[in-house]
N, C-alpha and C positions, 0 to 999 in steps of 0.2 A: 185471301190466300196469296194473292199476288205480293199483297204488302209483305206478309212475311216470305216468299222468297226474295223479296228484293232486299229486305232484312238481308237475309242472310247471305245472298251474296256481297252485302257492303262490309258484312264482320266477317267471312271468308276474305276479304281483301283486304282489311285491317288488319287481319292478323299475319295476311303473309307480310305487309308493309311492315310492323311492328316485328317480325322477324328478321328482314331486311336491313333493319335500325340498326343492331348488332353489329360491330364491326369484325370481318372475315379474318382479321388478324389477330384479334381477342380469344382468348382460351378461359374459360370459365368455371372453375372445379374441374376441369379433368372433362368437359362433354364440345365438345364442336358445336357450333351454330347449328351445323346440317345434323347433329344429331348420333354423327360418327362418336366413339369412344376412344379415345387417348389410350397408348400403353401406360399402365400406372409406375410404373419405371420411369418413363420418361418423363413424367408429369414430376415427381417429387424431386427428381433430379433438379427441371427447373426450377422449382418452389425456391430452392436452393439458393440458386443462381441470381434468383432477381428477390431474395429476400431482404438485401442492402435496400431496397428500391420499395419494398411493403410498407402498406400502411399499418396503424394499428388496429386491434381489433379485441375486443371486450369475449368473456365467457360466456356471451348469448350470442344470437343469430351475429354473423356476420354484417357491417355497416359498410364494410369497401370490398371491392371484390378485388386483387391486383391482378394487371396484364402481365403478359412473360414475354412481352413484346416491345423494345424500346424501339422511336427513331427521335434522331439527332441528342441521345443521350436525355430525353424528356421522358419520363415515368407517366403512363398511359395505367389509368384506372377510371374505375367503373365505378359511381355510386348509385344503391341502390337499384341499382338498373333490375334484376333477377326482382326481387319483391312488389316491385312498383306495375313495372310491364307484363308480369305474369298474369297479378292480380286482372290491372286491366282487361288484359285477352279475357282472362277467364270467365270476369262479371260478365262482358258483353257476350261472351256466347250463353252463358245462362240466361242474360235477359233474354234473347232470341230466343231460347227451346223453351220458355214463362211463357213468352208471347204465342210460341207455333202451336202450342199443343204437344211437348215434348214431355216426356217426363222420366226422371231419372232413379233408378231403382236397382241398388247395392252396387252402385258403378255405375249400372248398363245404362246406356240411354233405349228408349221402347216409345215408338209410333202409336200413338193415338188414334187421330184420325187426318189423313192428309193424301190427298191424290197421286196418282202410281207417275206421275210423269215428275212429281219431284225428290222421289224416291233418291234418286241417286246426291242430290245436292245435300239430301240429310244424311246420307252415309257420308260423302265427305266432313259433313259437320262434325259425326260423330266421331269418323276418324282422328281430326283434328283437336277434339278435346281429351280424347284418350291419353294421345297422344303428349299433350298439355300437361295434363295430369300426372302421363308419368314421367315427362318430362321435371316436373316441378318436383318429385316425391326424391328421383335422382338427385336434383340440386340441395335438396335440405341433406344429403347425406353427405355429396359433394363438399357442400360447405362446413360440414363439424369436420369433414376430412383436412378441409383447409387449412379452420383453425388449428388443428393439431401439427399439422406439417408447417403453419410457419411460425406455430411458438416454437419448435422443433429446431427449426432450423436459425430463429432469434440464439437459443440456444447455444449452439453451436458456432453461430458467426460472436456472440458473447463472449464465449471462451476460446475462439481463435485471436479478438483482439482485444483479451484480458480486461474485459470493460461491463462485468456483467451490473446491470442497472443502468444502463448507461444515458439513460435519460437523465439522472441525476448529474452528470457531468458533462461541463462544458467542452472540453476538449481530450482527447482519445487518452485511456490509463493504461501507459506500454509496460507494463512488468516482468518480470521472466526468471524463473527459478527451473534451470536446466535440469534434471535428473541424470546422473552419469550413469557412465556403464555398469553392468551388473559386478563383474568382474574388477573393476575398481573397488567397489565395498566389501566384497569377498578378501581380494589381496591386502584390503588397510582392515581390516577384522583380524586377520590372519598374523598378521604383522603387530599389532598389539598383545596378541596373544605369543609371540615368540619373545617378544620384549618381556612378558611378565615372566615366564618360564626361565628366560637367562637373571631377570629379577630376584625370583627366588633363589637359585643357584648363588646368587652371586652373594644373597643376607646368607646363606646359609656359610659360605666361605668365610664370610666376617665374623659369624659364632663362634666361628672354629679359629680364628685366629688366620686363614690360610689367605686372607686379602686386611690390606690397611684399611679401616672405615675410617673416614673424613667424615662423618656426619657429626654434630652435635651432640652429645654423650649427657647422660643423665648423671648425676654426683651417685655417688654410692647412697648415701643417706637419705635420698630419695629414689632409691629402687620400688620400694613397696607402692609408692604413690599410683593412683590414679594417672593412665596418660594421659597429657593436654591435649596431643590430635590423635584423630582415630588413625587406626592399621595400616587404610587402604591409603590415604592422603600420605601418610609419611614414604607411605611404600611407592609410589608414585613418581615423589619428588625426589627419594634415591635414585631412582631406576632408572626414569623417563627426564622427568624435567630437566634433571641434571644435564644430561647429554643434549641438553638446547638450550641451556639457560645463557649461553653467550649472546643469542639472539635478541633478549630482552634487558633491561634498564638498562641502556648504553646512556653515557654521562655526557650531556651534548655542553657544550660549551662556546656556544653564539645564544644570536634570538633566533628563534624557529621561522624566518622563512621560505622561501622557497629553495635558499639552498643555507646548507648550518654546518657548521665543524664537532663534529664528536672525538673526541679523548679513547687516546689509542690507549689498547691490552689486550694481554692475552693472560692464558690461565695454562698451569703447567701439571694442574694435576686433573684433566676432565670435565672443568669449570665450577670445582670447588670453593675455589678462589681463583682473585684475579692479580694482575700485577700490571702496574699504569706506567707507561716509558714517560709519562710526560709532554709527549708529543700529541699534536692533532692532526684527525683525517681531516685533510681544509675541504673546503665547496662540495658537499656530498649533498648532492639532489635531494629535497625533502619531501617524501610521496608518504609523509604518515601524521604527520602534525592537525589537526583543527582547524588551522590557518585560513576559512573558504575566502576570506574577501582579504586577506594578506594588510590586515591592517594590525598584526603584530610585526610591529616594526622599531628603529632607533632613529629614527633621520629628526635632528633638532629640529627642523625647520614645521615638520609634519605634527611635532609632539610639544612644541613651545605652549601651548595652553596647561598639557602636565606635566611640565615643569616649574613655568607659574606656579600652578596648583602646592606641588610640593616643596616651591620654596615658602610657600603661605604657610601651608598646614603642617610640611612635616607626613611622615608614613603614618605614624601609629594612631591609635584612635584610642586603646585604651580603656574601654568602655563600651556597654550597650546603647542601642537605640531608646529605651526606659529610662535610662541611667545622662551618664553626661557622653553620650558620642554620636548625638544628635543634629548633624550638621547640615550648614546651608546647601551644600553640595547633593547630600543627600536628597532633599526636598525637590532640589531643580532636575535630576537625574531621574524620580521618581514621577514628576510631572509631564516631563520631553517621555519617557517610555509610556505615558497613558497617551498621549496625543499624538505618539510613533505607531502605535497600535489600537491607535482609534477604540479605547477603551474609559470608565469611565475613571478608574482611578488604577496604581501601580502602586508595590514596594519591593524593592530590593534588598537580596542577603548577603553577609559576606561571601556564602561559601554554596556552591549549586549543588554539591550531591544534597547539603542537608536542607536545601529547598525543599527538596522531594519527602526527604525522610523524614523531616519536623513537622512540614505542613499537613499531610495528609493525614495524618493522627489526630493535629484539630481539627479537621473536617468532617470524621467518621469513627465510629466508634464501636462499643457493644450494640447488635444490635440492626446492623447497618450490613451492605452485600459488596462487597468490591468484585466488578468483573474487571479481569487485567489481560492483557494478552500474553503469549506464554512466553513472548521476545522484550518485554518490557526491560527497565534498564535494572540493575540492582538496585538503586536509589529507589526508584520505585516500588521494586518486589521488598524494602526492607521496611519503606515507609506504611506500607499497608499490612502488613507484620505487625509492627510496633503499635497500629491502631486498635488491634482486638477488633476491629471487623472479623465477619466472615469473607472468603477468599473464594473465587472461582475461575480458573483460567478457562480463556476458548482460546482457538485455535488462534494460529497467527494469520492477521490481517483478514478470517475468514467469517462473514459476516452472514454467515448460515451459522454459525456456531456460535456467537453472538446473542442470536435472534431469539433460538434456542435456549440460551440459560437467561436471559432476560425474559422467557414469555413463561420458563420454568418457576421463575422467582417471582412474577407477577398470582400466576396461577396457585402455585401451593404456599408463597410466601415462608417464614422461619422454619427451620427442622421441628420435629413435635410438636412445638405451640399452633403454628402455620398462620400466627398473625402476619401481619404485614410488614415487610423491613421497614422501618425510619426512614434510610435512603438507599437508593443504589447508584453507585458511582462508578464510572466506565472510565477507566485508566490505557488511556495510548500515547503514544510517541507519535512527532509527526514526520522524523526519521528516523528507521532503528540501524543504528550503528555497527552492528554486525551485519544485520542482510545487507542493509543500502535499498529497503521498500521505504515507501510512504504511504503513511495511514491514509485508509477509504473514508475520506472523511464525510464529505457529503452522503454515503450509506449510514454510517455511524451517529449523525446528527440527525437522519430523519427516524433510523431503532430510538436516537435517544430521545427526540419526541415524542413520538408513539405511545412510549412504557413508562413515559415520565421519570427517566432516571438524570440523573447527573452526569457531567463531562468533565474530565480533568486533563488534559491535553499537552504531554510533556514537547516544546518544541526546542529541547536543548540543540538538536542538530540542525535545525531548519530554519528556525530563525536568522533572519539574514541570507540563508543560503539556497530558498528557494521563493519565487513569487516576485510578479515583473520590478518589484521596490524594495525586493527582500524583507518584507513584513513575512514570512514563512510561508506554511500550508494553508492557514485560512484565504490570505490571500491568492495565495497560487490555486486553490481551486472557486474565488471569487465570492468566497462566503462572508457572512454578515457576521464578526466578532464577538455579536450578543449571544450566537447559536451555543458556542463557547460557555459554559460555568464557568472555569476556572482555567486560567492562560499561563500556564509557565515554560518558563526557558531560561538557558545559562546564555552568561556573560563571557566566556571563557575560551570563547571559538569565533565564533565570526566579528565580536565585537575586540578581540584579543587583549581582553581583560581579566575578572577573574567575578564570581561571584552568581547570584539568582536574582530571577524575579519573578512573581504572581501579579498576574491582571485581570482584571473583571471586574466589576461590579464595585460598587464605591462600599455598600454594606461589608462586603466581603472582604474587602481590604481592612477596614475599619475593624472587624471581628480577628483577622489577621493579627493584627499590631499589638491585641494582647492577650491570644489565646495560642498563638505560635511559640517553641519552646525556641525556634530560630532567631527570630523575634526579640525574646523576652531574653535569652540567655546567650547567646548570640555574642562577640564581638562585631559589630557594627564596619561596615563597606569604609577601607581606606581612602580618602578625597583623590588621592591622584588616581585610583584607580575609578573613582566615581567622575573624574575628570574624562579621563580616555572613554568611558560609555558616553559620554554628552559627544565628546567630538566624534567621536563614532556616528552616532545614532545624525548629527548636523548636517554630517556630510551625505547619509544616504537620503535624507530630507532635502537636501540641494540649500541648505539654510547656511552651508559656508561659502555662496556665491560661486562653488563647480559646479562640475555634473560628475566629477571623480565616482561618488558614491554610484552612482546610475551606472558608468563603464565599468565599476570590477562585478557587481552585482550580473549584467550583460557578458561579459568575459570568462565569468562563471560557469556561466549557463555552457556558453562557445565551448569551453575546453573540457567539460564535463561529458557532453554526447560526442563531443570529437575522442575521445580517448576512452569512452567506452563501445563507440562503434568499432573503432578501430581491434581490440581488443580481440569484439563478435568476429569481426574477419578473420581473423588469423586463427579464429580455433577454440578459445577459451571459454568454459564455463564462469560467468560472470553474472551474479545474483544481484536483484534490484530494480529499483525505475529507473528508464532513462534519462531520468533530470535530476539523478541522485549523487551530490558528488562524493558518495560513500562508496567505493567502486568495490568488492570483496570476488579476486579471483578464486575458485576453488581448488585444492591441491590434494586435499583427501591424507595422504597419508604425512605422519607425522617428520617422518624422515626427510620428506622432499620441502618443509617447510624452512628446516633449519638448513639443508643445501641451500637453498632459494637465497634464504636470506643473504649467507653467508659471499656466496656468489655477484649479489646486486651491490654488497658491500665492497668486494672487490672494482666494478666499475663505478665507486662511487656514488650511489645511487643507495637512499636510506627508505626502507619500506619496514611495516609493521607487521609480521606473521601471528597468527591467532591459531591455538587449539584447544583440546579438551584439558578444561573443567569450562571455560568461557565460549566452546562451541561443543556442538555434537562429535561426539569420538570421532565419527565416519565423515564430517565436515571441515578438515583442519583447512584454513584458508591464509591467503595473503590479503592486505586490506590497505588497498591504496586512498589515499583522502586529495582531492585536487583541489586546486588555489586560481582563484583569478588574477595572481602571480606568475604563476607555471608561465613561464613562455613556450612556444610550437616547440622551439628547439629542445628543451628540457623534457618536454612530454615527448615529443620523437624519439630523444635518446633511451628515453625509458622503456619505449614501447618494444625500441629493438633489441634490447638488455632483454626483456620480457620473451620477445619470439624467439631467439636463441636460446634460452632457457627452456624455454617451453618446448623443442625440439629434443635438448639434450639429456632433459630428465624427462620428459614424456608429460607433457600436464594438459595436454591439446586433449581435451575429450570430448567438445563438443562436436554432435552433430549436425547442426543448424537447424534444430529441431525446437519449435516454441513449447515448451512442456511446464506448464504450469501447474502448480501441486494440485493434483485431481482433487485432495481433499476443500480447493477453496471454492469450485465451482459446481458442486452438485445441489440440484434444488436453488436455480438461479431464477425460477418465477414467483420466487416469495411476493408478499404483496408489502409495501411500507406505509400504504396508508390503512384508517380505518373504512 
């Protein structure tokens, strides 16, 4: 008997030691060391708080417990401590009440046989395992409580810093799609609709004889016919477009860089016509051109290679690639772009939209799924048209909707039959030119593992214009080229040439070259212009002995977040990633666009305005494009052309409010692997 109270007093002392252990500064599910209870308010609050600082943690027991206690800014956690130490306590008092004569019956512990003088040291015992007990029954609840409060608050700190998945990315995804006031889309709804009302009035006056119609007149002996365009279109571009069309095709009359001369007129009857004095507006700021690395330029000294070129070759070619317009130029432009994009082979088209719309028809067919996103470019949305695939838009950029018509397409497979698609091909942009986003792409590539579909990855805007070499998105978010099916991008903007290219896979090209109707039918890429892609493509490679290509590529980057920060400050609704240099201010209604414009034109200064049919009715926007050109001074004057404007026609709507379209972040614990 001695032996086991001495037993038991050494596991009485272990266990207070073993409670001891526990640091007093440690909070553990919501329960104190001493046993006290936490208000549960305060506890989720903190969860909160130091959820930057949580470990991960799996959909079964809990493996890290986190503290809510930092010193010197070091993350203090606990592993396994609750399951290890419990355990222990608890075996070692079980082996004591095996060994005393204890026995334990629907909880209770119950005295055998043991003398009246140690009576008191087995109620402590017993108190202490009770205790233990429910101690330990608290923390398993504790801890599912845990886990739910800090996937909870993953959650939320995910869609605070627009990074949901964010293990998949290297460096933070700052995105931002403001939502404006409610009252802003009430007034530009409203406004459309007084437009269409003096519209009709206004055809109805022309019936009647009681206004001049300047529109294009049908011949009499074509009355009966069939209209070419529908109702709403003609009716539109009477009404509406008219009264902004001075805004658009202005007749520029330099090279597009950072600052260009356009060709003065005006229009005397509403912009039915125009009438050209002859004269030019000189040095008008250019915030709308392609131009990202400003290497459409004239300087002989810069462009002596195509020159050469053209006094060799001559412009025309004359011919397909099939055919005789198969040139050495071509060959070496197509080689420098596979070892520019560390791919295994390249070929290039004369012409970039019909990149899109030729190719993809050889690549898919009856039979086959295209998911596209619903911002895709037209090039895109025609080429997959022209294919006889099947078509499914998800949402933009929204990779829960994605998930969804891919795990849809896997599951039920074809309409009625429900065989299996042939293939399914995922069509995105890795900038879209009206928002100013960049595709998630690392989420996108691991769905398109997953489901085994296809990648087709338009980088018309990116290439060049983002990623530390200007190899685009793959590079800028450090991914492997092979993840990529199929790589294309235009010639047309950052390289300031003209034309396309598809890269990947050597089969793929090879299958390319004579099942492409671009290809096959195609006139074939001019030398001099195949000339300016090599020096392009040299210079960002460091292979012309600068580092030129390195600085505007760097420069880029510089006056892109300087000028879209600058922007957020002052007020403005401005849609896109921060490292986009697609900048698209919002202006909503259609009237403030063509003021806008017309205004910027006045202080010299050339910007692109966009509305509906090419945006959301409720979305009419202005669309700035920056150049690793732009000097501070350029971009400053702009900026302040911009805030005066934006005071006197009211375009300040934001409230420095990060509001990201709720539809992209719900159901952000998806899982990506299997």
């Amino acid at each position: 008997m001695e032996r086991a109270v001495g037993k038991g007093k050494r596991t009485m002392s272990n266990l207070n030691s073993k409670a001891e252990e526990i640091p007093a500064a440690v909070v553990i599910g919501g329960i104190a060391p001493s046993g006290q209870n936490l208000p549960s308010a305060n506890f989720e609050e903190e969860m909160l708080k130091a959820v930057k600082f949580s470990l991960p943690s799996n959909d079964s027991v809990p493996h890290k417990v986190v503290t809510l206690c930092k010193k010197d800014g070091k993350q203090k956690s606990i592993t396994n401590i609750l399951d290890k130490k419990v355990e222990k306590m608890t075996g070692s008092v079980n082996d004591f009440i095996s060994s005393s004569g204890l026995v334990l019956v629907a909880g209770q512990s119950k005295i055998v046989s043991l003398p009246q003088k140690e009576e008191t040291i087995i109620k402590d015992l017993r108190s202490t395992l009770e205790w233990r007990s429910e101690m330990g029954s608290k923390i398993d609840s504790v801890q599912r409580r845990n886990q739910d409060t800090i996937k909870k608050a993953q959650r939320v700190s995910n869609v605070e810093n627009d990074t949901p998945n964010g293990d998949l990315y290297k460096k933070p995804f700052n995105e931002s799609f403001e939502t404006g006031p409610l009252y802003i889309a009430v007034l530009t709804y409203l406004g459309f609709g007084v437009m269409t009302l003096f519209g009709y009035l206004r055809d109805f006056m022309r019936s009647w004889k009681l206004e001049k119609c300047l529109a294009a007149a049908e011949r009499e002996e074509q009355k009966e016919f069939v209209p070419l365009y529908q109702d709403f279109e003609a009716f539109y571009t009477r009404n509406v477009y008219m009264r902004v069309r001075d805004n658009f095709n202005r007749p520029i009359c330099s090279i597009p860089g950072p600052q260009f001369d356009l060709m003065e007129r005006f229009s005397d009857d509403y912009n039915w016509t125009f009438r050209y004095t002859g004269q030019a507006i000189k040095d008008v700021i250019n915030m709308g051109s392609y131009n990202y690395l400003g290497f459409a330029e004239n300087s002989p000294s810069a462009l002596k290679t195509v020159i050469d070129t053209l006094k060799t070759y001559g412009i025309g070619v004359c011919s397909t690639r099939q055919e005789m317009g198969n040139f050495d130029k071509h060959k070496e432009v197509e080689d420098l772009m596979a070892e520019f994009l560390h791919v295994e082979a390249a070929m290039v088209f004369g012409m970039g939209f019909a990149t899109n719309s030729m190719n993809i028809p050889a690549l898919v067919g009856k039979g086959c799924l295209i998911l596209s996103d619903e911002l895709n470019h037209a090039s895109l949305v025609l080429g997959a048209r022209l294919s006889g695939a099947t078509i499914r838009v998800f949402k933009h950029n929204n990779i829960q909707s994605l998930e969804r018509l891919l795990r849809d397409a896997v599951v039920n497979g074809q309409p009625r039959s429900h065989r299996a698609w042939k293939k399914i091909l995922i069509l995105v942009e890795g900038i879209y030119s009206m928002e100013g986003s960049i595709v998630r792409l690392p989420e996108v590539v691991a769905l398109k593992k997953k489901y085994k579909a296809y990648l087709y990855l338009d980088e018309a805007h990116s290439i060049g214009a983002v990623g530390p070499t200007g190899r685009g998105v793959v590079e800028y978010f450090g991914m492997d080229p092979a993840d990529i099916d199929v790589l294309m991008g235009t010639l047309t903007k950052s390289f300031g040439a003209c034309g396309g290219y598809i890269a990947g896979k050597k089969k793929l090209v090879d299958y390319l070259r004579t099942h492409s109707h671009s290809a096959v039918y195609g006139t074939s890429m001019s030398p001099p212009v195949a000339e300016q892609i090599i020096r392009v493509m040299k210079c960002l490679m460091g292979r012309d002995g600068t580092t030129i290509g390195a600085q505007k590529v760097r420069q880029l980057m510089e006056n892109t977040r300087y000028f879209r920060q600058r922007l957020h400050e002052m007020g403005f609704i401005i849609y896109g990633h921060e490292d986009s240099p697609v900048v698209p201010l919002l202006m909503y209604m259609i009237s403030k666009i063509a003021c806008f414009a017309r205004q910027m034109l006045e202080r010299k200064i050339g910007v692109v305005v966009v509305g509906f049919p090419a945006t959301p009715m409720a979305e009419t926007r202005a669309r700035f494009c920056i150049s690793a050109v732009h000097t501070r001074e350029m971009l400053d004057k702009v900026l302040n052309a911009v805030d005066e404007l934006g005071e006197s026609i009211q375009l300040k709507h934001s409230r420095h409010r990060k509001s990201s379209r709720p539809e992209l972040y719900d159901e952000t614990s998806y899982e990506l692997e299997d």
